[in-house]
C-alpha positions in Angstrom: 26.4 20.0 -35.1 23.8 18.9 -37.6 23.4 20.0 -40.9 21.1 19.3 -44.2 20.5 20.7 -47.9 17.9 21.2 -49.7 19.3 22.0 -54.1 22.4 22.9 -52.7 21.5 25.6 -50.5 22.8 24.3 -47.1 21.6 24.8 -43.6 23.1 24.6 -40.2 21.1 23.5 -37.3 23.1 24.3 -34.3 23.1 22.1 -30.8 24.5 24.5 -28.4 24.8 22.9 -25.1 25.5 26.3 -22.8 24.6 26.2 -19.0 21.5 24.8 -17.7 20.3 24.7 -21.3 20.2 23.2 -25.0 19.2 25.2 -28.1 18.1 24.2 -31.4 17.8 27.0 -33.9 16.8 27.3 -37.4 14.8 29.8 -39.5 13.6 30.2 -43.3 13.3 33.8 -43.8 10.1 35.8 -45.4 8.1 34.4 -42.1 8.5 30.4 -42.9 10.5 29.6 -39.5 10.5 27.1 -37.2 12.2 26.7 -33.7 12.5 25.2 -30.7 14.6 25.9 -27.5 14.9 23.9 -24.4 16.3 24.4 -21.5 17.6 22.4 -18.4 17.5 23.5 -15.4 18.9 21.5 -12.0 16.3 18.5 -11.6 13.5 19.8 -14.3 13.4 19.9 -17.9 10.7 22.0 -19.8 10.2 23.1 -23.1 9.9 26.4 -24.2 9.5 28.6 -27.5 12.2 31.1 -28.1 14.6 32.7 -30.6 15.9 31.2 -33.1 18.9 31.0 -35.3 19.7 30.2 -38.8 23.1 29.4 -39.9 24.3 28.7 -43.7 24.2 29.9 -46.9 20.9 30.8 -47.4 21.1 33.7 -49.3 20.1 33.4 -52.7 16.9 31.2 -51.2 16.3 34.5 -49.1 16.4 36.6 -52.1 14.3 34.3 -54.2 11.7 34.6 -52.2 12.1 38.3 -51.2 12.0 39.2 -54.7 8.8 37.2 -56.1 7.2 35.2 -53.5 6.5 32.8 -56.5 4.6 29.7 -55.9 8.1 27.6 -56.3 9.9 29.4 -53.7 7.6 29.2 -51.0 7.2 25.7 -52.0 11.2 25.6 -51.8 11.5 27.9 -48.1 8.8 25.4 -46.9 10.4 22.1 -47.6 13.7 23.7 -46.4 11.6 24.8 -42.9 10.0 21.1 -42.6 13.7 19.6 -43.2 15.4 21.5 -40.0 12.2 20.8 -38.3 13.3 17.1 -38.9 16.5 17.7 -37.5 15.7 19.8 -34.6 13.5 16.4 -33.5 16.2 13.7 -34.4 18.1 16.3 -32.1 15.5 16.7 -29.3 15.1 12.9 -29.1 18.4 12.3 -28.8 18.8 14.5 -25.9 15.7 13.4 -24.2 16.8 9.5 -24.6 20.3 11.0 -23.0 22.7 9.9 -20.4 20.4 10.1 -17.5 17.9 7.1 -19.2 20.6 5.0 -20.1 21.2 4.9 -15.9 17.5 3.8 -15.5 16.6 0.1 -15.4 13.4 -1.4 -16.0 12.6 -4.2 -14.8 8.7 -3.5 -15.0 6.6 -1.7 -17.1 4.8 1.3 -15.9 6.0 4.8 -14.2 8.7 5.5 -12.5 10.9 8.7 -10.6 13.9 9.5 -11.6 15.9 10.4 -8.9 18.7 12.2 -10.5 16.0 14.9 -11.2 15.0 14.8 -6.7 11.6 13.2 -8.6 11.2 16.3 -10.3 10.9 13.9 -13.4 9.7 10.7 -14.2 9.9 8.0 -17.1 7.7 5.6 -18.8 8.7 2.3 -18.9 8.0 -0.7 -21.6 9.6 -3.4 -22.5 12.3 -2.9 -20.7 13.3 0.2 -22.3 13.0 3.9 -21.5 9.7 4.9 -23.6 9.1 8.7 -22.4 9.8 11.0 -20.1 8.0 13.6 -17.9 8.4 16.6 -15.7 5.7 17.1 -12.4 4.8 21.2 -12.2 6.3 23.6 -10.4 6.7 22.3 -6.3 5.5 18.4 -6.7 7.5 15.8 -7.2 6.3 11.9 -8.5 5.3 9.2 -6.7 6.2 5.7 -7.6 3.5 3.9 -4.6 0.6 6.4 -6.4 1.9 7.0 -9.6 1.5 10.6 -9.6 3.1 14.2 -9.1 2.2 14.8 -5.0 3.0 18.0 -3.7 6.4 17.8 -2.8 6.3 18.0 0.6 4.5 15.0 1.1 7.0 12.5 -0.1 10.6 12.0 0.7 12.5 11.0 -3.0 14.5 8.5 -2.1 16.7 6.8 -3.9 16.5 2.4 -3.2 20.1 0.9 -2.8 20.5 -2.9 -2.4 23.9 -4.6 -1.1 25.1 -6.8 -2.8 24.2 -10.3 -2.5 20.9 -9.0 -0.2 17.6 -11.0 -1.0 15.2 -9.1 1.5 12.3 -6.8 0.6 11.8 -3.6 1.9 9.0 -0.8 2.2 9.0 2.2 0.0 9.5 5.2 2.1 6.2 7.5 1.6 3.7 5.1 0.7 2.6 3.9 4.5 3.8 0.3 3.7 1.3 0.2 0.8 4.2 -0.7 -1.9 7.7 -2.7 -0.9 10.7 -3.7 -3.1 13.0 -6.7 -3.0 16.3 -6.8 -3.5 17.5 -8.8 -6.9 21.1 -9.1 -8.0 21.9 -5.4 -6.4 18.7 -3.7 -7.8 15.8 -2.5 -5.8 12.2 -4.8 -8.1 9.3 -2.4 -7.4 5.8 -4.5 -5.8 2.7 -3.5 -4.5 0.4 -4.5 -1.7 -3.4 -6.0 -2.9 -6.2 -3.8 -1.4 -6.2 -3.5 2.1 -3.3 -5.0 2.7 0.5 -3.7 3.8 3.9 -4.9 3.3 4.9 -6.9 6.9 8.5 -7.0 7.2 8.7 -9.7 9.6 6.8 -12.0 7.4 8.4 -10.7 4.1 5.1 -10.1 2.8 1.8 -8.3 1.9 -0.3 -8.9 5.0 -3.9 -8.4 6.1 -5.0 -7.5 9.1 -4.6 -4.2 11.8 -1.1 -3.8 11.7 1.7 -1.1 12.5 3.5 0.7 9.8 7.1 2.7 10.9 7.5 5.5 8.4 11.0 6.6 8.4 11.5 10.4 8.5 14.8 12.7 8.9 13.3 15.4 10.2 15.1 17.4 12.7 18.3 15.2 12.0 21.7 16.5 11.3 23.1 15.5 7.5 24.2 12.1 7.9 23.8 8.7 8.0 21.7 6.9 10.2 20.2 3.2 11.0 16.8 2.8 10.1 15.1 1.4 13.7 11.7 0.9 11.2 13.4 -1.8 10.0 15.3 -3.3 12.3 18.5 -1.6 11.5 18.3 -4.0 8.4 19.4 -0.7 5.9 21.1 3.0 6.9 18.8 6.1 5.9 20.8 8.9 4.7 19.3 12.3 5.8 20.0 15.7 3.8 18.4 19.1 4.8 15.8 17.6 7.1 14.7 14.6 4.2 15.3 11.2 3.4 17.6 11.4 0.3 18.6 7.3 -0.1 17.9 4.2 1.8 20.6 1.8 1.5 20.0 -1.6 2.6 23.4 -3.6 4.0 22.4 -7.3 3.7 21.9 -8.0 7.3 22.3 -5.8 10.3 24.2 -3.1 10.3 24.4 -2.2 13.7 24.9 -4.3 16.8 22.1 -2.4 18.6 19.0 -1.1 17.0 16.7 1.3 19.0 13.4 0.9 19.2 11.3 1.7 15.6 9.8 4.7 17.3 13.3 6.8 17.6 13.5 7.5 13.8 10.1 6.6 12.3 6.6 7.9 12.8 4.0 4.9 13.6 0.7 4.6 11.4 -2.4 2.6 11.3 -2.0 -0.2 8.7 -4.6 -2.6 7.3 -7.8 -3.7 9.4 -8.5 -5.8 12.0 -11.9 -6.8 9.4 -10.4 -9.5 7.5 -11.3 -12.6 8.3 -15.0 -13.6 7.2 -15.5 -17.1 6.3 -15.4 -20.0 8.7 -12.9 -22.0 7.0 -10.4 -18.7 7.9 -11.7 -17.8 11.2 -11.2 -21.7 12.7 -7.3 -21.4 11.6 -6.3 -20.6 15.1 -8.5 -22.7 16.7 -6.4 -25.2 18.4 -2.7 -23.6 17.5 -0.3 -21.8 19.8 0.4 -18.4 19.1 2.5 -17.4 16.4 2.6 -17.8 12.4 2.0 -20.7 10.1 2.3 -21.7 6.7 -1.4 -22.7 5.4 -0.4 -25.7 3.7 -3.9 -26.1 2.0 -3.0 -23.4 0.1 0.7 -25.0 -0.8 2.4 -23.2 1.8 2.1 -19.9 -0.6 0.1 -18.6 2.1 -0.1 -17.9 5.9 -1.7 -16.9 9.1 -0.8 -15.4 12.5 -2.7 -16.5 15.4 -3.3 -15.1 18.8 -5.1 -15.9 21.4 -6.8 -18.5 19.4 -7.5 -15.7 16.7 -6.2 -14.9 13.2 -4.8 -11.7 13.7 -3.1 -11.6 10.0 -3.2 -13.6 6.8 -0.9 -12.9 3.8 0.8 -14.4 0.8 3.9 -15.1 -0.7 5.4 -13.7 -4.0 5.4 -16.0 -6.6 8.5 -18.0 -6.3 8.4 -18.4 -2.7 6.8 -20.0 0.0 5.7 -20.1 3.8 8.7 -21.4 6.0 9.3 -20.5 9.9 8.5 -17.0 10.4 8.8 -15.5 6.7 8.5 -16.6 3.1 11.7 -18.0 1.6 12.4 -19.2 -2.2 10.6 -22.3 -2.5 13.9 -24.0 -4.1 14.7 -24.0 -0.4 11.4 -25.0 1.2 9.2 -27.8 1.3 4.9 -27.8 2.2 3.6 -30.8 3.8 0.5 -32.2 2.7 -3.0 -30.2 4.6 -3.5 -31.6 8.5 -7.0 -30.2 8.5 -9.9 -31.4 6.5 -12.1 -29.3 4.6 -14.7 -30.0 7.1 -12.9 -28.6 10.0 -15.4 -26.5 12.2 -17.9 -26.7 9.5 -21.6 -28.2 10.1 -23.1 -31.3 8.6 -24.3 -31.0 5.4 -23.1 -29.5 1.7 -21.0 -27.3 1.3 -19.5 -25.8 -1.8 -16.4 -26.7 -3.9 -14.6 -23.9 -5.0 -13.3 -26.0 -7.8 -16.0 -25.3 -10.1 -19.9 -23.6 -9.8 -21.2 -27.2 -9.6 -18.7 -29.2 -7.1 -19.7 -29.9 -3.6 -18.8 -32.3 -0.8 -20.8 -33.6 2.1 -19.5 -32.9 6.2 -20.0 -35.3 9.1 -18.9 -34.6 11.9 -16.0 -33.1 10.6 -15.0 -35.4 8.2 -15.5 -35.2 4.5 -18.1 -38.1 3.3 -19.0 -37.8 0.4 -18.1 -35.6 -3.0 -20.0 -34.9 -6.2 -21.4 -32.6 -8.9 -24.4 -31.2 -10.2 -25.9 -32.5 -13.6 -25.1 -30.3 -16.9 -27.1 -27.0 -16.8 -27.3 -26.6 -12.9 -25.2 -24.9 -10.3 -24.6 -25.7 -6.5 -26.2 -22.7 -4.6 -24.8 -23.3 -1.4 -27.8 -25.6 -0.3 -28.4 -27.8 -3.5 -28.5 -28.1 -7.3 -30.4 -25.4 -8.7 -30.7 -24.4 -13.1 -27.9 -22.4 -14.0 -30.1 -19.1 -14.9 -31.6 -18.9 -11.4 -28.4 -18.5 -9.2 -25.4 -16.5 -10.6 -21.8 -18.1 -10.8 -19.1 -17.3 -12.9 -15.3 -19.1 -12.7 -13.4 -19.7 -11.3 -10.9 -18.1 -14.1 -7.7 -16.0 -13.7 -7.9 -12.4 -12.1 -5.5 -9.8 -11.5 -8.1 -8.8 -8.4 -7.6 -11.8 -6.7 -3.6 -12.2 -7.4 -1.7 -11.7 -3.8 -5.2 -12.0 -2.0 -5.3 -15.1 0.4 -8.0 -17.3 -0.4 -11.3 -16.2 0.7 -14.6 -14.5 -0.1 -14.6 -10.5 -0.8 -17.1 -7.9 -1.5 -17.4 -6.7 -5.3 -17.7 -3.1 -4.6 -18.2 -2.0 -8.0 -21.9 -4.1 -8.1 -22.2 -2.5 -4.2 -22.0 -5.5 -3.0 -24.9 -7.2 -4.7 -22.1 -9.7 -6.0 -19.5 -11.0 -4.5 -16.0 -13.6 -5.4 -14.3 -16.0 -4.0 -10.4 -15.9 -4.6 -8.8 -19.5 -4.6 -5.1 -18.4 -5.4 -4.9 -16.0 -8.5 -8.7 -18.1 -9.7 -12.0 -16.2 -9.2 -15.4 -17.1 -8.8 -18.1 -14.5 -9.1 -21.4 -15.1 -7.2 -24.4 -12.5 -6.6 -26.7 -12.2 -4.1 -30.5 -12.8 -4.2 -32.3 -9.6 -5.3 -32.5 -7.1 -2.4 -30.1 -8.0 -0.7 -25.9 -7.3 -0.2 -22.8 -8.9 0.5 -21.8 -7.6 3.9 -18.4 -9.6 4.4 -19.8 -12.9 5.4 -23.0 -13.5 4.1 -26.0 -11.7 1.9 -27.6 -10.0 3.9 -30.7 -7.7 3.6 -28.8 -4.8 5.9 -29.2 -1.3 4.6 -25.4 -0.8 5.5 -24.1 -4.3 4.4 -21.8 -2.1 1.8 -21.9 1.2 3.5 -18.6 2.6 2.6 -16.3 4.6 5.3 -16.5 7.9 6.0 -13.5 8.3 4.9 -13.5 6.0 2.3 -11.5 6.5 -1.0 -14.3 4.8 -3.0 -15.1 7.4 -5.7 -12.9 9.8 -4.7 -10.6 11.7 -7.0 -7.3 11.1 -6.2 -5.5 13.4 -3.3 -4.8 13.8 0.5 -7.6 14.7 2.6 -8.2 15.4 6.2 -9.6 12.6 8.5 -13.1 12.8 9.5 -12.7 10.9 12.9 -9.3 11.9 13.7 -7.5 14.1 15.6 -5.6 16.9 13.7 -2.6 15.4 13.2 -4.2 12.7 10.9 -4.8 12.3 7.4 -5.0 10.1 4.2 -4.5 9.9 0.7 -6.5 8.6 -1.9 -5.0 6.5 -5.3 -7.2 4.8 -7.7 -9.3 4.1 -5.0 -6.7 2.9 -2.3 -6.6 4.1 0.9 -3.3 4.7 2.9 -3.3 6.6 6.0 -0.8 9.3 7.0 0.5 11.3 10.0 2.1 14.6 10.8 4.8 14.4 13.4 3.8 15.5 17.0 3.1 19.0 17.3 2.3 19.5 13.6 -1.2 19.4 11.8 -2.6 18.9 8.4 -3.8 22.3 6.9 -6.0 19.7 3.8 -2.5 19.6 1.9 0.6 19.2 4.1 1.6 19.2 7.7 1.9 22.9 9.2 2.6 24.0 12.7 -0.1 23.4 14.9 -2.5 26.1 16.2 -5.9 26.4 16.1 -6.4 28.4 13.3 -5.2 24.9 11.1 -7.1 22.5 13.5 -9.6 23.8 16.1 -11.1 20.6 17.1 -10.1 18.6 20.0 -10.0 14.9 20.6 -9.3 13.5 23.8 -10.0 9.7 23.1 -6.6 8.6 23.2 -5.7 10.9 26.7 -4.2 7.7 28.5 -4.3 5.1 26.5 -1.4 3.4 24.9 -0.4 3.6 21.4 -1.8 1.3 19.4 -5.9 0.2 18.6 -8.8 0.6 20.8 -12.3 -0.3 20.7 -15.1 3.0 20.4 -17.4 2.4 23.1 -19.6 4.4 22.2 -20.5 2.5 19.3 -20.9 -0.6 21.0 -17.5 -1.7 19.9 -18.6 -1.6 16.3 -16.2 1.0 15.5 -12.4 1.3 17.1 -9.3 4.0 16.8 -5.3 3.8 16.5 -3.9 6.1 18.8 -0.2 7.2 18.8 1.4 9.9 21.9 -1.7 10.7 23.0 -3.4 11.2 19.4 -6.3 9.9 17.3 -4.9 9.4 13.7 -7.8 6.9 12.6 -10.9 5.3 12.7 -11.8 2.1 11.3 -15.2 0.1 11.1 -16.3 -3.4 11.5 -18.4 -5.3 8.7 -21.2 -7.4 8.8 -22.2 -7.1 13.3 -18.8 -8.0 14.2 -17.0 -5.9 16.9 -13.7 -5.3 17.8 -11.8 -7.4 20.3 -8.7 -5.1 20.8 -6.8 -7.3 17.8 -9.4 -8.1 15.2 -13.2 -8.1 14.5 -15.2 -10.6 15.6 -18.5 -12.1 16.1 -20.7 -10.7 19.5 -20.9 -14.0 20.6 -16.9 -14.4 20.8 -16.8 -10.8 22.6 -18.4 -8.6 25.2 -18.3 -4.9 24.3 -16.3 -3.1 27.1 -15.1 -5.9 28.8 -11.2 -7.0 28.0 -10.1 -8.6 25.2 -9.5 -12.4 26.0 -5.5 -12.1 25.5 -6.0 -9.9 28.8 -7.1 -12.5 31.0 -5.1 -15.5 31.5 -6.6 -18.6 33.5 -3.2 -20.1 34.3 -3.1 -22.1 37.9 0.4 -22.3 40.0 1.7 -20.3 36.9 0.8 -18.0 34.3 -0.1 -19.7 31.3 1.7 -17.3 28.8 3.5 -13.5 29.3 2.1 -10.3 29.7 -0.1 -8.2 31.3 -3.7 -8.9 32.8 -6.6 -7.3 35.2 -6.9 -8.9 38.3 -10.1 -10.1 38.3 -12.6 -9.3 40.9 -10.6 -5.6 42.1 -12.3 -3.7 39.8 -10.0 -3.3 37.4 -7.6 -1.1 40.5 -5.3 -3.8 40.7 -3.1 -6.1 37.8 -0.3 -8.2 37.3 2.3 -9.3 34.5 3.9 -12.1 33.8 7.5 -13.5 32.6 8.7 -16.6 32.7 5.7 -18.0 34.2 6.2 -15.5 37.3 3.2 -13.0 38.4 3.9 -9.9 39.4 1.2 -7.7 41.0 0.6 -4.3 41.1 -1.6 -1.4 42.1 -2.8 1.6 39.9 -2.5 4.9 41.8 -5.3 6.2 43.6 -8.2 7.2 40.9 -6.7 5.6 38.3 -7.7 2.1 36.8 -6.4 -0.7 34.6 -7.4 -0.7 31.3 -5.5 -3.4 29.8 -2.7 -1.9 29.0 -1.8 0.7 31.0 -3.5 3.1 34.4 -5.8 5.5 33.3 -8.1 8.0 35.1 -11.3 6.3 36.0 -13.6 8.9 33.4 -11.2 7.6 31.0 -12.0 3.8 31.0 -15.2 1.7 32.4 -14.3 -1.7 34.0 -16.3 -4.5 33.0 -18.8 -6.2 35.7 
């Protein structure tokens, strides 16, 4: 109960807390009134304008200003109005800064659900306090990974629970491995992914590179708890009329036997294979075994995984930790050995720029770094030689949010289309442009017309949203986020109606896609593009299509140059050269049968087998011979 005065004529402003609502009430009669009512319902909070109530002895104001309507007493009825009004805010504040805020942490500025509400309603945080809060309309529900109401059946809201002691990062359910969280002192920290990269469990990291992310999903599950298989049975997903309600972690396993990621999680396309540009990045692999390394000229902050001879993923570490064994670990624990390689490694004789500053440069020979130096005041090093400042563009390097989490490198500046482009040396950048005419494409300026040809289904200018896949079959989509992309699925037997997953049936989806009809889940190159261009496929389905930059084509794990590939033929980790025994497991195309006969190997043991009759190998698997065209 509140209560105020105004010359001794007293008002009651009255807080009735009654089911599923709160009212505030007051009124100043002879039309000076002011009100508010709000009401709470289960998980949404709205404000609407209603009756009002007035209690207290206001009756010889009332007949003051009944009897005269003098100046004073409307001066004396408005004052007493503005003063409730006062109160009915002090109260409304105080209810809105309730109980259920005081239960929120935060740890980081910026939006966030509130779960209590099933994400029905969301909070502001800054500076570590509860600054606002905010209810989504009618049937959606907020998003932490895109910081927006989504329709409601597109996100599970799911409450993050860390065991104690547990020092692992997870990804968010819903946001396609986009965003993760770690687990600090029992509380789930929220973190994003950089562009184009996805949170890699294995490595405990944001990664680059055509990877594999295991949504988790309940549906068709009985209440309950259950292991999450997407993450190796690491946390228990609790399941609640067909949705994912909490995922709890348990600080290591909590069964003795996972199953397999697919039994409880649906598989989507994550990252791209297109990643890898410059040649200090793509000679990484060159000489290593397969498997992932810490890239100590980077401080061990970042890493690459290399197969085949290839970099097939690069990442980097949170702040705080660094590369050790197969995952990043707090540094306090860790040590980085000084760089093996020189700068020089695979690169030609000659100059070749330092990214320490716009006018550094050191000399190769024969792979070995001979000589160092600097351009006078008012020049820049171009990439050939010392040229005046004004006639070749370079900026930095200087600290940049859009290189922070990106492993060092050179990226496209699609915001200039690509007629500039920056190099990222740990969180420093260094802005360059091309000459005039021409375009970054990835690797080099290039006079292409497509060198920054967006996607089709690029999210580049897009208003934010989900949106049916262009080159997908129907059960694909994607959603678009200040410019991110992250691609979706519908379970099998479902399509996207162009806002949530329906039933299939033609009427929703009449077109038909047979590209992935044999072929294992996972990427594949687009023939018909010359190899340009390559798919995910998952039971039997075509969720996306992905491009190659700047010539390269797809080998089946990343892009690559033409010269390191032929277009049709098998990828390179599908033939193995090994004498007595196979050089490493798995399966290959015998050569020379015309792709009707294979073998696998374990242990150093080949074992040889026959597709049926019509069938051939494609690499993975037997598939009818109009389905697959063996090379030679």
């Amino acid at each position: 109960m509140f209560s105020c005065s105004l010359h001794n004529k007293k008002i009651k402003v009255t807080v009735a807390r009654g089911r599923g609502r709160f009212l505030w009430g007051c009124a100043a009669k002879q039309g000076v009134s002011r009100f508010l009512t709000r009401r709470q319902h289960p998980g949404r909070r709205e404000l609407y304008a209603g009756a009002c109530e007035c209690q207290g002895t206001l009756g010889a104001a009332s007949r003051s200003v009944a009897a005269d309507m003098s100046a004073r007493a409307l001066a004396r009825a408005a004052r007493l109005a503005l003063a409730c009004a006062a109160l009915v805010a002090a109260a409304a504040s105080s209810i809105l800064a309730g109980a259920s805020d005081n239960d929120i942490t935060c740890r980081n500025d910026g939006l966030y659900a509130d779960f209590d509400t099933e994400c029905q309603e969301y909070v502001r945080c800054s500076a570590g306090t509860v600054r606002g809060r905010y209810a989504c309309p009618a049937g959606r529900v907020f998003s932490d990974g895109v910081a927006a109401c989504v329709p409601r059946r597109s996100l599970p809201c799911a409450r993050r629970v860390c065991a104690p002691g547990d020092g692992l990062a997870y990804a968010t359910p819903g946001t396609a491995c986009r965003h993760y969280y770690r687990c600090e002192n029992g509380t789930a920290v929220d973190h994003a992914c950089p562009s184009g990269s996805w949170f890699d469990l294995a490595r405990q990291a944001c990664s680059r590179g055509a990877g594999t992310c295991y949504e988790p999903v309940c549906a068709g599950l009985p209440d309950g708890k259950y292991p999450d298989s997407s993450h190796e049975c690491r946390r228990t997903l609790q399941c609640r009329g067909g949705e994912l309600r909490a995922v709890v972690s348990c600080g290591g396993a909590c069964v003795s036997a996972c199953p397999p990621p697919r039994s409880a999680a649906v598989p989507l396309p994550a990252g791209d294979a297109d990643f890898c540009s410059d040649e200090a990045c793509s000679s990484l692999c060159q000489h290593a075994a397969d498997g992932a390394y810490a890239d100590r000229s980077a401080g061990c902050r970042e890493y690459f995984v290399c197969e085949s001879h290839r970099v097939t993923r690069r990442g980097v570490c949170e702040p705080g930790l660094l590369f050790s064994g197969s995952g990043c670990e707090p540094a306090a624990g860790t040590s980085c050995p000084p760089p093996a390689r020189s700068p020089c490694f695979n690169r030609p004789d000659g100059l070749h720029r330092d990214w320490r500053n716009c006018a550094s440069w050191f000399e190769c020979r024969r792979e070995r770094v001979t000589a160092r130096g600097a351009c006078e005041t008012g020049a820049v090093f171009d990439g050939v030689g010392c040229v005046p400042r004004e006639s070749f563009y370079c900026e930095g390097p200087e600290p940049a949010a859009e290189c922070e989490g990106m492993p060092s490198g050179t990226y496209q500046d699609l915001e200039s289309n690509c007629t500039r482009y920056f190099h990222c040396s740990g969180a420093l950048r260094t802005r360059l442009a091309c000459p005039a005419g021409r375009a970054f494409d990835g690797a080099r300026c290039s006079a292409a017309a497509h060198a920054c040809e967006p996607a089709r289904d690029s999210c580049r200018g897009r208003a934010d949203g989900r949106y049916r896949a262009a080159d997908a079959g129907c059960r694909g989509f994607y959603a678009c986020a200040q410019g991110e992309k992250a691609v979706y699925a519908c379970a099998a037997g479902r399509a996207f109606d162009g806002e949530a997953c329906v039933p299939a049936h033609p009427a929703v989806c009449a077109r038909e896609d047979y590209s992935c009809a044999g072929l294992a889940d996972g990427y594949h190159a687009e023939l018909k593009s010359n190899c340009h261009r390559y798919f995910y496929c998952e039971g039997g389905d075509k969720l996306a299509t992905l491009s190659c930059h700047a010539g390269k084509i797809f080998d089946g794990r990343s892009c690559v140059a033409p010269s390191h590939h032929i277009c049709g033929a098998p990828r390179q980790g599908t033939i193995e050269h090994g004498g007595r025994y196979c050089e490493r497991d798995g399966f290959f195309v015998q050569q020379g049968t015309e792709c009707k006969h294979y073998y696998f190997c374990v242990s150093g043991v080949r074992t040889f087998l026959t597709c049926p009759a019509e069938q051939v190998f494609n690499g993975q698997v037997c598939v009818l011979k109009d389905q697959y065209t063996c090379p030679g």
